[in-house]
C-alpha positions in Angstrom: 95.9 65.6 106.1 98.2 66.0 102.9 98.2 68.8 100.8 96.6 67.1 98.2 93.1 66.7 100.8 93.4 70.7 101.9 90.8 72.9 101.1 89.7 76.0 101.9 87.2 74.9 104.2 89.4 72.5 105.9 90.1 73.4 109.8 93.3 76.1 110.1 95.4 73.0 112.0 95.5 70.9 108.6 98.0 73.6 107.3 100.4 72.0 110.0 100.1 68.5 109.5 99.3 67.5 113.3 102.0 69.2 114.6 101.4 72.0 117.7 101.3 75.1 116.7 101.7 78.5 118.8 100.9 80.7 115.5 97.9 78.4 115.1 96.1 78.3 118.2 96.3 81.8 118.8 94.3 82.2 115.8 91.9 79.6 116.6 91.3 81.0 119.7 90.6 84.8 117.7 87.7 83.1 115.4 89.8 82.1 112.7 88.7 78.3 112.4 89.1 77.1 109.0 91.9 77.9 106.2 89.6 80.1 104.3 89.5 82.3 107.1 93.2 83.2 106.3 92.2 85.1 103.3 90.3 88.3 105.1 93.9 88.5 107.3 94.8 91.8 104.9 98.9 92.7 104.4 100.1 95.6 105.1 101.6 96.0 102.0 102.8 94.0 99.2 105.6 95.2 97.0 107.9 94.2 94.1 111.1 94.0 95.4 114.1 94.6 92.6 116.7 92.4 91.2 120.1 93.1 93.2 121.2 96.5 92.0 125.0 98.6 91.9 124.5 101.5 94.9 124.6 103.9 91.7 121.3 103.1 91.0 119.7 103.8 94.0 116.7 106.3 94.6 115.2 107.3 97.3 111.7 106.3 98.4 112.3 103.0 96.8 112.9 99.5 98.1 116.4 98.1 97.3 118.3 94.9 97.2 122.4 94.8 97.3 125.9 93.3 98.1 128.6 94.6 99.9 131.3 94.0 102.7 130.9 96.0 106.2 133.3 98.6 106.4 132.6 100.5 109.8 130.2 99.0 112.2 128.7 101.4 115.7 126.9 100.1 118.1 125.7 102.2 120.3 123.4 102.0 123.5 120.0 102.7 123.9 120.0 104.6 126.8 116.1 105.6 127.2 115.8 100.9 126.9 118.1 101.4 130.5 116.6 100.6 133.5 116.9 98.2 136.3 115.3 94.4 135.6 115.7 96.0 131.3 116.9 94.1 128.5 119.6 96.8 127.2 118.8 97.5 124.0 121.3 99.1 121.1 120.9 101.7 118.1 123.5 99.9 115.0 124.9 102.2 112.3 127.1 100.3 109.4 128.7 101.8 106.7 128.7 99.6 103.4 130.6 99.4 100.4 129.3 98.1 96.8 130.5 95.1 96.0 129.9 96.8 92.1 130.7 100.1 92.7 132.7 102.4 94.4 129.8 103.8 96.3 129.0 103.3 100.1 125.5 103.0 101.8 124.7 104.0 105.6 122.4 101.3 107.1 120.3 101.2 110.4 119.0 99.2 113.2 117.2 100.7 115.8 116.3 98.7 119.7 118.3 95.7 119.3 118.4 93.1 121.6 122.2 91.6 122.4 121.4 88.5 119.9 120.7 90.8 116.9 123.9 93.0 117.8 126.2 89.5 118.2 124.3 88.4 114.5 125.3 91.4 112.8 128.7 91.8 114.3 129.7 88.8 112.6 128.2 89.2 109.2 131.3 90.4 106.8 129.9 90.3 103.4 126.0 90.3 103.1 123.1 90.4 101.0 120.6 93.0 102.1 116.6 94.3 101.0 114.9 97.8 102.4 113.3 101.1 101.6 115.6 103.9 100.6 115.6 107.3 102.7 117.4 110.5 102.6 119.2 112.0 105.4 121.2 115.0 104.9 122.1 114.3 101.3 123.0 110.6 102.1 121.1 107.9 101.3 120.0 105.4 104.2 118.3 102.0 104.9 116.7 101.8 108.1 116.1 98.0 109.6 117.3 96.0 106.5 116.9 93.1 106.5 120.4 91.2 106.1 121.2 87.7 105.0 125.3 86.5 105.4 127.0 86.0 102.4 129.5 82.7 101.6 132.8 83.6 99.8 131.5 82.0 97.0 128.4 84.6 96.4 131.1 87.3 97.1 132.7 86.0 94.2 129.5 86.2 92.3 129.5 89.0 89.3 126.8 91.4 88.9 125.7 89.4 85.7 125.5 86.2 87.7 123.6 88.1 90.3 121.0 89.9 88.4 120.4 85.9 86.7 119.7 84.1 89.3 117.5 86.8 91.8 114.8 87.7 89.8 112.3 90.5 91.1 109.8 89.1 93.6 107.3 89.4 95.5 107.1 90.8 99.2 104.1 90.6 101.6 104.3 92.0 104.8 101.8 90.9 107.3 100.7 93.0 110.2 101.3 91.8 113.6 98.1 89.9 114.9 97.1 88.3 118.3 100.6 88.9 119.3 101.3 86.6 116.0 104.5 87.8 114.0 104.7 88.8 110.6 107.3 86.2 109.6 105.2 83.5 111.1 102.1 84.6 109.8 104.1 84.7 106.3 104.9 81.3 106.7 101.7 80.1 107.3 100.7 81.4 104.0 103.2 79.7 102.7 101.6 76.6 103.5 98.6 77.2 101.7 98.9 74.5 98.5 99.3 76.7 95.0 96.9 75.1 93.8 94.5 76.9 96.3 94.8 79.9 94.9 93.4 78.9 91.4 89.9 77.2 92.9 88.7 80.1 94.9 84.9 80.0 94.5 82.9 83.0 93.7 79.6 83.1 93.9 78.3 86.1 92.4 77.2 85.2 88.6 79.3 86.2 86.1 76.0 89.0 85.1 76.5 91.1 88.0 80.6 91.4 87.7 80.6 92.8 84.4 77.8 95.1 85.2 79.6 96.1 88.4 83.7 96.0 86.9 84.3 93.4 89.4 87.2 91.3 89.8 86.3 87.5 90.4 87.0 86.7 94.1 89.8 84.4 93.6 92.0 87.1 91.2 91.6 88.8 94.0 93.1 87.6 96.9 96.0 86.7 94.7 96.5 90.1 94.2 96.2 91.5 97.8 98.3 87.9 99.2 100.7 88.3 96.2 99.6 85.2 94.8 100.1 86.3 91.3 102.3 87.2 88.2 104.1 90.4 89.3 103.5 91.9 86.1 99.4 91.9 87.1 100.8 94.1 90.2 103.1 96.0 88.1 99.9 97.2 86.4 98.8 98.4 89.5 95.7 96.2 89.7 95.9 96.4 93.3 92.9 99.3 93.6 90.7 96.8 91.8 91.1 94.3 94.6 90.6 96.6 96.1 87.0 97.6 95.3 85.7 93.9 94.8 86.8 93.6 98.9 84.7 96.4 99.5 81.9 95.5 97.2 82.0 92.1 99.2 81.9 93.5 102.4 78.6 95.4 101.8 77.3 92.6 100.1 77.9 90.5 103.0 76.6 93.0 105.6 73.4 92.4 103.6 72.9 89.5 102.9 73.2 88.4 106.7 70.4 91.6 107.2 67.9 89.8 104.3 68.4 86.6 105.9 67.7 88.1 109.4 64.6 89.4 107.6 63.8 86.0 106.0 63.4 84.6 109.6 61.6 86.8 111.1 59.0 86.9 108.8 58.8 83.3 109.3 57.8 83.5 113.1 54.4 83.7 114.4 53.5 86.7 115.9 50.4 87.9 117.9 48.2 89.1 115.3 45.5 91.5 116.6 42.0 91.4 115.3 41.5 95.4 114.5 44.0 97.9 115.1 42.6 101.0 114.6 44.3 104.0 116.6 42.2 106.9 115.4 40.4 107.0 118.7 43.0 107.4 120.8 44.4 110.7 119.0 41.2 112.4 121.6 43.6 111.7 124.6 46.2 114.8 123.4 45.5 118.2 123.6 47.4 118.5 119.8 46.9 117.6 116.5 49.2 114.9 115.1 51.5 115.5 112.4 52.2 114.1 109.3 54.6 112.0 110.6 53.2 110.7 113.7 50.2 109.2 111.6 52.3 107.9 109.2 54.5 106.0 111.4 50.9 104.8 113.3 49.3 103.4 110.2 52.9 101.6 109.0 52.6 100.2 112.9 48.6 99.1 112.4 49.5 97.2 109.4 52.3 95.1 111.4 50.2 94.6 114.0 48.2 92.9 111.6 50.4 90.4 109.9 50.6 87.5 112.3 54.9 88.0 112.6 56.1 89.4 115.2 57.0 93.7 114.2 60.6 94.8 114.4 59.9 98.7 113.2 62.1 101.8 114.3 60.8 105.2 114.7 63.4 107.6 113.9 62.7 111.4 114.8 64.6 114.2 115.8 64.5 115.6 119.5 61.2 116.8 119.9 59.1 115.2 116.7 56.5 113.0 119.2 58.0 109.8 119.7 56.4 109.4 122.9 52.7 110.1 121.4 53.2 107.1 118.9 54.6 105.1 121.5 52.0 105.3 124.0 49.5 105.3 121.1 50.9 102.1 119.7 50.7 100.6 123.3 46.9 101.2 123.7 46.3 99.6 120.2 47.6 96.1 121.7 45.9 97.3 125.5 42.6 97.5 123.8 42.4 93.8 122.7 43.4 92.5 126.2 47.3 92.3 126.0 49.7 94.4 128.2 52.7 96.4 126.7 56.0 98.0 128.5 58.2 100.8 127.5 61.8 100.7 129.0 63.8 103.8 129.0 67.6 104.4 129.7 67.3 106.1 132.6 65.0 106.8 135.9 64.4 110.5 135.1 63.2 109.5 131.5 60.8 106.9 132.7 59.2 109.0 135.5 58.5 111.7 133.3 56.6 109.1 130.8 54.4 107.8 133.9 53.6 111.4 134.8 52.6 111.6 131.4 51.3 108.9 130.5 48.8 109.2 134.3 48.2 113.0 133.2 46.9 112.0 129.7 45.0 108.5 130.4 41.4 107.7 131.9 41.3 105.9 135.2 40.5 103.0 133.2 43.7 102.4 132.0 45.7 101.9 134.8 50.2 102.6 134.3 52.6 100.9 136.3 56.4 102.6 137.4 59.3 100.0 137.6 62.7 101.4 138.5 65.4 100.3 140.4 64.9 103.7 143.5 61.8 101.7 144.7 61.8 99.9 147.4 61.6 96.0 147.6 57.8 96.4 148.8 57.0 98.5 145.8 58.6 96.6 142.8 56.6 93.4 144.5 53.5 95.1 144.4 54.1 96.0 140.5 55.3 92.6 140.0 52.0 90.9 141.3 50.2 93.3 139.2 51.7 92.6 136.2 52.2 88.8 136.9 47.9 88.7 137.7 47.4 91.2 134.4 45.8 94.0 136.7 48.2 96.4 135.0 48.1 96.8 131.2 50.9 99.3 130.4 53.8 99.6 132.7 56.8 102.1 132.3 60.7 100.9 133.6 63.9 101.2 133.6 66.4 98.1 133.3 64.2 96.8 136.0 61.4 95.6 133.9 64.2 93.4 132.6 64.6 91.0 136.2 64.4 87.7 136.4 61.6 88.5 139.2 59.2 90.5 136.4 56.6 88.7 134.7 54.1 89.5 132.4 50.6 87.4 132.1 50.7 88.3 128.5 53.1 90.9 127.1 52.0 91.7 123.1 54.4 94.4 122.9 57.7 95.6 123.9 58.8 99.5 123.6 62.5 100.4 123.8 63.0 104.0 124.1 66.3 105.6 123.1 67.7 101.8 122.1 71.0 102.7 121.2 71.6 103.0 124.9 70.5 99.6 125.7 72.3 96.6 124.1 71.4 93.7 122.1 70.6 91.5 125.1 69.1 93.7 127.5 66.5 94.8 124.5 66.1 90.8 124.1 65.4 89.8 127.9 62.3 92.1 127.6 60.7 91.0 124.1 61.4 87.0 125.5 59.3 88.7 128.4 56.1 87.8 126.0 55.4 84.7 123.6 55.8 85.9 120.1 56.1 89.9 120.8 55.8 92.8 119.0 59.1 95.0 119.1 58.9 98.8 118.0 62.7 100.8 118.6 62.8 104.5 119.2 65.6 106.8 118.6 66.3 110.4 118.6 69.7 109.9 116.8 69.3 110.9 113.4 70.8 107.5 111.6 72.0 109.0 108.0 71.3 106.6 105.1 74.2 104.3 105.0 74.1 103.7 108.6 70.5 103.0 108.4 71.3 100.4 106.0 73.6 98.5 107.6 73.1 98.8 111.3 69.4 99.2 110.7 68.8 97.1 107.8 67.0 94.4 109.1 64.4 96.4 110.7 61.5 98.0 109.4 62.0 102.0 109.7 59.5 105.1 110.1 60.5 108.2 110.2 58.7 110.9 111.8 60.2 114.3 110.0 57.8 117.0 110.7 57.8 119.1 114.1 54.3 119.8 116.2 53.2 122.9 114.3 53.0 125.2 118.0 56.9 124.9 118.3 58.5 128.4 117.9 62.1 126.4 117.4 65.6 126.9 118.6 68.3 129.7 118.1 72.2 128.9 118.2 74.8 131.1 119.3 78.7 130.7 119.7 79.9 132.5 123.3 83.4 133.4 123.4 85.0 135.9 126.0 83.9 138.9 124.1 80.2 137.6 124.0 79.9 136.0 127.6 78.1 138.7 129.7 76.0 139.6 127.2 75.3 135.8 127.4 75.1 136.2 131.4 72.6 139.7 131.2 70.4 137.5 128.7 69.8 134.5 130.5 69.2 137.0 133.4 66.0 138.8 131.5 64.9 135.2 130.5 64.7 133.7 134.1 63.5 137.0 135.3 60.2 136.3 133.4 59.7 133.3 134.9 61.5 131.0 131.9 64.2 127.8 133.2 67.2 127.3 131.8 70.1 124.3 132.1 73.5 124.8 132.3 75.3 121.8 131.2 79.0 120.7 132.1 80.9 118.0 130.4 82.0 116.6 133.6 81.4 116.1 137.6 85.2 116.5 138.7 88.2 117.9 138.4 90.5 116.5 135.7 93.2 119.1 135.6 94.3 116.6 131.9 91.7 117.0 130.5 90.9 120.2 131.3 87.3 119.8 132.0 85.0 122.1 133.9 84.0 121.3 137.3 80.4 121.1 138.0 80.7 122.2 141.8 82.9 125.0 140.8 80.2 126.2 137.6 77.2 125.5 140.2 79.4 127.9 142.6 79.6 130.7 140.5 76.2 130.7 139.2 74.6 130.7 142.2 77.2 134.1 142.6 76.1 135.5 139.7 72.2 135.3 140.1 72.1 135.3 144.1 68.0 135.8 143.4 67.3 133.0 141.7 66.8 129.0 142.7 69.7 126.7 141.1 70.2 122.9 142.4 73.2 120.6 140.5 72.7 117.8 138.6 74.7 114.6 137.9 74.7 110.9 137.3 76.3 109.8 140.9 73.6 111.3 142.9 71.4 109.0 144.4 68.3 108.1 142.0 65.5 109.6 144.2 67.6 112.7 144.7 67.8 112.9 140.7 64.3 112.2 140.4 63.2 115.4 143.2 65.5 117.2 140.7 63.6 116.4 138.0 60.4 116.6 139.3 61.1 120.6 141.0 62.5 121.5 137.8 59.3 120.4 136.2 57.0 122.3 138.5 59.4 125.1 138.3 60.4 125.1 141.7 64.2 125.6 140.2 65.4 128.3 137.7 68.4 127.1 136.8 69.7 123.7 136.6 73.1 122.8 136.3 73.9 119.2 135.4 75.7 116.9 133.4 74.8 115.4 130.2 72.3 113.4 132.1 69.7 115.8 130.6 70.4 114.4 127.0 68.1 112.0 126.7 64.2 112.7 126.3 63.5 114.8 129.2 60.7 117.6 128.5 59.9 120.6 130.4 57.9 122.8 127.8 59.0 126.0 130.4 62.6 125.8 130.0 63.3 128.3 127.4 67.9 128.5 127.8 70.1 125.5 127.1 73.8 126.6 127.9 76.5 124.1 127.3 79.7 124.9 128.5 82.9 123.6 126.9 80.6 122.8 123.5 84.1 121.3 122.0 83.9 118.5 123.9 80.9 117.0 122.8 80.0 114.8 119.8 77.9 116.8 117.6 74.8 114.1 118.1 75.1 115.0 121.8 75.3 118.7 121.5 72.2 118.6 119.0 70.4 116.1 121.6 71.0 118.6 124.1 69.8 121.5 122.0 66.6 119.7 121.8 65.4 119.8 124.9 64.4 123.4 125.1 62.1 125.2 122.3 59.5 122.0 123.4 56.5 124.3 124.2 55.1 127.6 122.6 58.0 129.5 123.5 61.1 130.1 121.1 64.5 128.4 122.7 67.7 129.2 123.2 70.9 127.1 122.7 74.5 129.0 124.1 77.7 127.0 122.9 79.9 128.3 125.6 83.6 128.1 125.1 86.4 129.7 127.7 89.2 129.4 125.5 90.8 130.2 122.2 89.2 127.1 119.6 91.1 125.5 117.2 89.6 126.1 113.5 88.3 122.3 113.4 86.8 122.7 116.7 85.4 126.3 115.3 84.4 124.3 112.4 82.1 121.6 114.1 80.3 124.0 116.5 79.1 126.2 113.5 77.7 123.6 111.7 75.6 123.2 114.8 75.1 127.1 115.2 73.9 126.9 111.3 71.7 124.2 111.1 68.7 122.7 112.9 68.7 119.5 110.3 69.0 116.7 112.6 70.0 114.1 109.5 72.6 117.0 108.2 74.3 116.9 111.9 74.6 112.9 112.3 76.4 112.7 108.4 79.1 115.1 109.7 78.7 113.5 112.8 79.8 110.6 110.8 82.5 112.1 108.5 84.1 113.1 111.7 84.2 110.5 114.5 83.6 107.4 111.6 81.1 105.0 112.1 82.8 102.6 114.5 81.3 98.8 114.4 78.2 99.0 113.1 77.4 95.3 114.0 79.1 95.1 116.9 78.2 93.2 120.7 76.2 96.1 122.0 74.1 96.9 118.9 73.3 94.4 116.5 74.5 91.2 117.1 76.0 90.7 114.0 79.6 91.0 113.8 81.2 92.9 111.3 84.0 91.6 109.3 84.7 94.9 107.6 88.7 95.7 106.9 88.7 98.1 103.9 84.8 99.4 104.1 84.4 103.5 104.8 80.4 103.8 105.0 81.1 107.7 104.2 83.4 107.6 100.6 81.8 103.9 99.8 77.8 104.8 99.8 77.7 103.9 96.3 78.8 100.7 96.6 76.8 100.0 99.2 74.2 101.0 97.6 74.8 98.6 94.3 75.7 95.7 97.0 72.2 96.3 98.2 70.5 96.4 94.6 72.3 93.2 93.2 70.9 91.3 96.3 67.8 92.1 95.5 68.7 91.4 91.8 69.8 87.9 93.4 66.3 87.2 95.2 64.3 87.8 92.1 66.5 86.3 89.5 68.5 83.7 91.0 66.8 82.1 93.4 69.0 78.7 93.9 71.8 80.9 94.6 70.0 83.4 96.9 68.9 80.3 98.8 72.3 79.1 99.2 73.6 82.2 100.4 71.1 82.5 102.9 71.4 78.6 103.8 75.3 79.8 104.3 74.4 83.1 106.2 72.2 81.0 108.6 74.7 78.9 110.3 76.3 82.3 111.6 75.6 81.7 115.3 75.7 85.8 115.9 72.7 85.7 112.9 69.6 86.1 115.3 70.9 87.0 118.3 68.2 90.0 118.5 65.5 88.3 116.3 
């Protein structure tokens, strides 16, 4: 293909004319298929390098460009590179003087390999370019780069230098699939000019005034140095800088609309009444707020003939669980079976107890975990194959090859940001057409819920049962700890439980981390009266579940376990949560962990335990959970602190993000006006909102959970 039949859409191999290409096929192979996806391949940093300059008028901090002749040249060897079967390696200091001047410059190379030490060894009189530091009062270039000079550009004067190298450009690539920077620079180079100039944007022209935007194409000449190097010497880099970021969002959303677009456009099982009220006789509380708002926004879906895709969103201890198993009779009571699958074993016994505590005989539950044995799973598995169970609770198990379901209407994933994409597919393609509602504890703060969430409908449940009496916070340092001890001590003695949690199961003298045998050990010495059993995840699953199960008919005082506990479990009775090493945990976990005492009508108690001196960050973190009970306030420091990772990536949404410059946490605003224009878009250009949603379709990752 010549140059002249390149475009941007034309596969990455036309930049190479049929030749093979190592540079080339390693992108390929990372996703980068066409030339256009060069462009989102971000430098480093792009600079202005000088004309060729007299030493006299260096400054440090500053890139340079000179001539001069070698007047000292050290090699010395690397010794830390030495080692049997080692390339040796060499550290190069070269003293040079000004071809203009009388001043001298010290330059640097540092790990050379024998080739580069034999290169420079032979250079006499070169040309060099790099960024001026200070060392000791003397100024210093540190891996120049070095080009060898004829006689006849020795000769050269300063006039005729500073004519014929003009100030230019410098873009310095990153290195990428083990791709180098100079041979990623020279595919760029390969890019046709006239390229750059037709760079199609198709935001109209309305929305980039109103937003200050830069068009598409004057950006990437900007950030690829594509451009006049006055435009750069007016710093318009920033600006390029916001469009990317602008584009980003807007990207992330429009693939979330068009998600949205197709669902809507699949049948689902649409139910002939789905009225709930009744079922609010089955619980011995009133429902809040809330809980009845999230029911009636899960009626109406229900009602709509596509399939729902809704997450509830409450904090520990809001009633999840009663609008899940609500929502599951609604579909139940028109003849149609539903499943709720939970992260763990622990988690879904304690629904079935629940759930068989709460219902009528008539409406028989089903347990599914992987602890059964092979002639219990079949029995459940002929039940729910023959439709003689309607509601069945599970672990990964309900998600077997071997599990069918006569006719599944909907599909319940509790805590789904511990399942992935797939595994929360395999059970929705379980049933033709099926309704999916998503439950999380996780407080999602707005900008995640609009990216990672956007394509779902969202309920939030915000209001607490009104008999909780809440939960206290306390810091335990040194000082404090036996106070801590003598109060959990009057606590148990009146017949409350407590947990103790550690953040691991064995030693790691590295990492510092307490030991759950040794913490279970010195418990048990401290309170030789009272019942305590350990806890962790590599116990066998029926001896978790007798765990659970004695703790819940408070056979156990204390229990001392690893974070297992986090997720969901209830025991209304246990009044202490003590978590030991509190530093070590995110503060999503700690407040997770929190939330699973203060569940009944007595007033909890959460202990951040620490056995050593914290640092003020650490300090820092921990009070905001000693200070606040806000769930939502938590996750956005949560957020500030540890970032928000891939939003759309493998394990969550299926969609995968493409995000380089894009901090949800300083860029909400523009998220938020990425959002609003595409909605702008939808009403008032349709052509082009169809386009970009024609486009966003043929993303193969699109609909992976749809």
């Amino acid at each position: 293909m010549s140059s002249k039949e390149i475009n941007w859409d034309s596969p990455l191999n036309s930049l190479i004319s049929g030749k093979k290409s190592k540079t080339v096929d390693k992108l390929i192979s990372s996703g980068k298929k066409s030339v256009k996806d060069l462009l989102w391949i971000f430098p480093l940093r792009t600079q202005i390098l000088p004309k060729v300059q007299p030493f006299s008028q260096a400054h440090s901090e500053s890139l340079f460009k000179g001539v001069g002749h070698i007047l000292s040249f050290r090699d010395q060897p690397n010794f830390k590179s030495m080692g049997k079967g080692k390339v040796p390696l060499s550290n190069i200091t070269a003293t040079i003087q000004d071809k203009f001047s009388d001043g001298t410059l010290t330059l640097k190379w540092f790990n050379c390999y024998p080739s580069q030490v034999k290169s420079l060894k032979e250079h006499k009189y070169i040309y060099f370019t790099g960024s001026l530091s200070e060392f000791m009062g003397q100024f210093q270039l540190i891996n120049p780069e070095v080009i060898d000079l004829t006689q006849s550009d020795w000769q050269k004067s300063i006039q005729d230098w500073q004519e014929s190298d003009q100030e230019s450009v410098k873009v310095q690539y990153p290195t990428i699939e083990g791709i180098s920077p100079h041979h990623l620079s020279a595919l760029f180079d390969k890019i046709p000019d006239i390229l750059w100039e037709n760079i199609l944007d198709p935001l109209p022209p309305e929305i980039l005034k109103k937003r200050e935007l830069l068009s598409l194409g004057k950006t990437f000449q900007l950030i690829h140095g594509k451009c006049e190097i006055s435009e750069l010497k007016k710093n318009y880099l920033p600006q390029a800088h916001k469009r990317i970021i602008y584009e980003e969002f807007f990207s992330e959303q429009l693939k979330i609309q068009t998600r949205r677009e197709h669902l809507k456009d699949k049948p689902g099982i649409k139910l002939k009444s789905s009225k709930w009220d009744k079922f609010k006789e089955l619980f011995p509380y009133e429902l809040t707020e809330g809980q009845i708002s999230s029911l009636n926004d899960i009626s109406k879906d229900l009602l709509k003939g596509s399939p729902m895709m809704r997450l509830i969103q409450g904090d520990v201890g809001s009633g999840k669980t009663t609008v899940a198993l609500i929502a599951a009779l609604t579909v139940i009571e028109e003849g149609y079976q539903a499943a709720i699958m939970c992260p763990t074993e622990s988690l879904a016994l304690q629904h079935y107890l629940t759930f068989k505590g709460l219902l009528p005989d008539n409406h028989p539950v089903d347990l599914l975990i992987g602890s059964q044995s092979k002639k219990e799973k079949e029995a459940v598995y002929s039940d729910l194959e023959e439709g003689k169970v309607s509601l069945v609770v599970g672990t990964h198990a309900l998600i077997q090859e071997s599990v069918q379901f006569k006719n599944l209407a909907i599909a319940i994933i509790d805590e789904q940001h511990k399942f992935g994409v797939d595994q929360r597919m395999r059970l929705i393609n379980k049933g033709d057409s099926c309704h999916c509602l998503l439950m999380t504890a996780t407080p999602i703060p707005r900008s995640l819920s609009l990216t990672q969430y956007g394509d779902l409908d969202l309920s939030v449940i915000n209001s607490m049962p009104s008999d909780r009496k809440g939960t206290q916070t306390r810091i335990v340092t040194h000082e404090t700890y036996q106070k801590f001890l003598s109060f959990l001590k009057t606590r148990v003695s009146m017949r409350e439980q407590a947990y103790i949690v550690v953040p691991a199961i064995e030693d790691n003298p590295e990492q510092d981390m307490l030991n759950l045998e040794v913490v279970l050990k010195k418990y048990c010495d401290y309170f030789p009266d009272f019942k305590i059993v350990g806890l962790h995840g590599k116990m066998k699953p029926n001896e978790k579940n007798d765990a659970f199960i004695n703790f819940r008919e408070k056979q156990i005082d204390i229990l001392i376990s690893t974070s297992v506990i986090e997720v969901g479990i209830n025991n209304p009775n246990a009044t202490i949560m003590a978590i030991l090493s509190p530093e070590r945990f995110g503060l999503s976990s700690l407040h997770q962990l929190r939330g699973r005492v203060g569940r009944g009508n007595k007033p909890g108690f959460c202990f951040l335990v620490s056995d050593k001196e914290l640092s003020a960050t650490a300090l820092e973190r921990l009070r905001v959970i000693e200070s606040s009970t806000n769930g939502f306030k938590i996750a956005e420091e949560d957020l500030r602190i540890r970032g928000e990772g891939d939003v759309f990536g493998k394990d969550q949404s299926g969609i995968k993000t493409t995000r380089i410059l894009t901090s949800l946490i300083e860029n909400q605003d523009t998220l938020l006006n990425a959002r609003e224009d595409l909605e702008d878009i939808k009403v008032n250009y349709p052509q082009i909102f169809r386009e970009y949603v024609d486009k966003a379709s043929q993303d193969e990752l699109l609909f992976k959970t749809v």
